[in-house]
C-alpha positions in Angstrom: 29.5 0.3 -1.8 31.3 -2.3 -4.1 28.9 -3.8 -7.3 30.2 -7.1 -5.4 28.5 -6.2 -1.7 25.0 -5.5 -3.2 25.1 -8.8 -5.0 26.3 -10.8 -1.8 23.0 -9.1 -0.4 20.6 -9.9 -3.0 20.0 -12.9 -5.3 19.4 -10.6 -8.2 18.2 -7.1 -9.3 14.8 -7.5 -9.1 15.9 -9.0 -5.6 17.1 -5.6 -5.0 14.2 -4.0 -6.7 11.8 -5.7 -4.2 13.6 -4.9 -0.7 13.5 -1.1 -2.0 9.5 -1.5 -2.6 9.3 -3.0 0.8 11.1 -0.7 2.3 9.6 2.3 1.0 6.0 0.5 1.7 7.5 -0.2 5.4 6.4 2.9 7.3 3.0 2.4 6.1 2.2 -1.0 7.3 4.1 0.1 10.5 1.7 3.2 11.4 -1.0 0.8 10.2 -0.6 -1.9 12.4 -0.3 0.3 15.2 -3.4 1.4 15.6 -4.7 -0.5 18.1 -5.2 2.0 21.2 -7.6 3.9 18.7 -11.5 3.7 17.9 -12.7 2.1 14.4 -13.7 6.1 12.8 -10.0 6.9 14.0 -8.6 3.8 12.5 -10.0 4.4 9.4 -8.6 8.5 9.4 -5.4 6.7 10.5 -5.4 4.6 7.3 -6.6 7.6 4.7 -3.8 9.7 6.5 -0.8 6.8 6.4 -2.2 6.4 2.3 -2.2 10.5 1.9 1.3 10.7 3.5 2.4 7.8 1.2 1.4 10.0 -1.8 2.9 12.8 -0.4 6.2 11.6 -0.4 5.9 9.9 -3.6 5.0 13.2 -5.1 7.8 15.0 -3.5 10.9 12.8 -5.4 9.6 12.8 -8.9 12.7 10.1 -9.6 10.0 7.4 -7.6 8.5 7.3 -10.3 11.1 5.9 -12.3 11.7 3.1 -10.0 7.8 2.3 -9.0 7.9 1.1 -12.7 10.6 -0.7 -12.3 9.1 -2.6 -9.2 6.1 -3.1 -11.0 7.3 -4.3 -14.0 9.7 -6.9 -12.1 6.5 -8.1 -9.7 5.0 -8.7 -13.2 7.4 -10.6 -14.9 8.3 -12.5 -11.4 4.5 -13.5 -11.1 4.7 -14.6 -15.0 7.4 -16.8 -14.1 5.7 -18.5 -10.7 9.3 -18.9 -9.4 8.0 -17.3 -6.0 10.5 -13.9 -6.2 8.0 -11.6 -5.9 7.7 -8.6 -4.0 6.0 -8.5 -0.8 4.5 -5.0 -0.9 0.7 -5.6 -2.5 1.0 -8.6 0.5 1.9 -6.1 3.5 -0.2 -3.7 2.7 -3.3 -6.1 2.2 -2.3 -7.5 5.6 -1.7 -3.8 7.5 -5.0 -2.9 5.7 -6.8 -6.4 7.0 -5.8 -5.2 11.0 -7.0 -2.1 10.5 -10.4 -3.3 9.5 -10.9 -6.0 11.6 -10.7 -4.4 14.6 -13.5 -1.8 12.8 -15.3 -5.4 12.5 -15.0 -6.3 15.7 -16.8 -2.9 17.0 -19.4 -3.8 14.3 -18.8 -0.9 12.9 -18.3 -2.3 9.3 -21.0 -1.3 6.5 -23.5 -4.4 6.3 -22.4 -6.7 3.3 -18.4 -6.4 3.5 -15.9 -8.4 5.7 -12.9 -7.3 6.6 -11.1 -9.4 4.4 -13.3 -8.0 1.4 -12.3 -4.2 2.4 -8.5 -4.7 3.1 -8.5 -6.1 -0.6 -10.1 -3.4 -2.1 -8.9 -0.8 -0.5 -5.5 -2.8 -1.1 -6.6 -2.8 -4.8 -7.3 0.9 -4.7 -4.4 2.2 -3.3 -1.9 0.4 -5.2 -3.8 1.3 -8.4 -3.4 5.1 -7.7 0.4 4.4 -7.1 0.7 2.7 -10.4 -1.3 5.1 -12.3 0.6 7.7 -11.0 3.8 5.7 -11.4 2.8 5.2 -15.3 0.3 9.0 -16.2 2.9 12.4 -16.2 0.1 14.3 -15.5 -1.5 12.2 -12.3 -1.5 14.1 -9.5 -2.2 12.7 -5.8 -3.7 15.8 -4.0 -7.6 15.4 -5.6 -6.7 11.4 -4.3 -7.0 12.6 -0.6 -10.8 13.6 -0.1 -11.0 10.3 -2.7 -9.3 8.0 -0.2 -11.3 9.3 2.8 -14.3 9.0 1.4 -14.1 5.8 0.3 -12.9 4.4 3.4 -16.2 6.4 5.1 -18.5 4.2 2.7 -17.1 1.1 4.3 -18.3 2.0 7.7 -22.0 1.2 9.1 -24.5 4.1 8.5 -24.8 5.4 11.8 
């Protein structure tokens, strides 16, 4: 591929920088939003194990690491700017995340207190904080994250 054919694609690199974020967020959101022929408990599993697979391959090409801080960097200084070229991942994953629970809502199966709105953001907020930690920390490792990531999304359901 020609320097030229990646510019006619993007408007710059943090253009590019953002499609290659989305892309890699992609499959997430996809097994996400399909989720709908499953119960709320399996809808939440389905989100812990689409976050735990995300990790997984994150940990598995140490050289994401090198472009996660790139992406986040760029979303950074895009947002500073407020010219609107920001990246979409934080967005797709809040919204993958906001399906998810309010169809876990809907059962009234949600812990008393929380909307769904109110978990897709934290859990938004929590998953993309492990990314960036891990991202920025040498020594952050994802596998302790799993039981983390489950449990969490357990304390968001009603007590039973």
């Amino acid at each position: 591929m020609t320097r030229g054919a990646v510019h006619w694609h993007f408007k710059n690199k943090e253009g590019l920088l953002f499609a290659i974020g989305a892309q890699a967020q992609e499959r997430f959101s996809r097994e996400v939003a399909d989720l709908s022929h499953l119960g709320y408990r399996a809808h939440l599993d389905a989100v812990a194990d689409a976050a735990i697979a995300i990790f997984a391959r994150l940990e598995d090409d140490r050289r994401h690491k090198g472009l996660l801080r790139m992406v986040l960097r760029s979303d950074i200084l895009a947002r500073d700017r407020g010219d609107g070229v920001e990246s979409a991942y934080r967005k797709n994953l809040h919204d993958a995340l906001l399906s998810a629970f309010e169809a876990v809502e809907k059962n009234g199966a949600l812990r008393s207190g929380w909307t769904a709105a109110a978990a897709a953001q934290m859990t938004a907020a929590f998953i993309c904080g492990l990314i960036a930690e891990w991202a920025l920390d040498e020594s952050l490792e994802f596998a302790p994250a799993a039981d983390i990531v489950r449990e969490m999304l357990g304390s968001l359901l009603a007590q039973d």
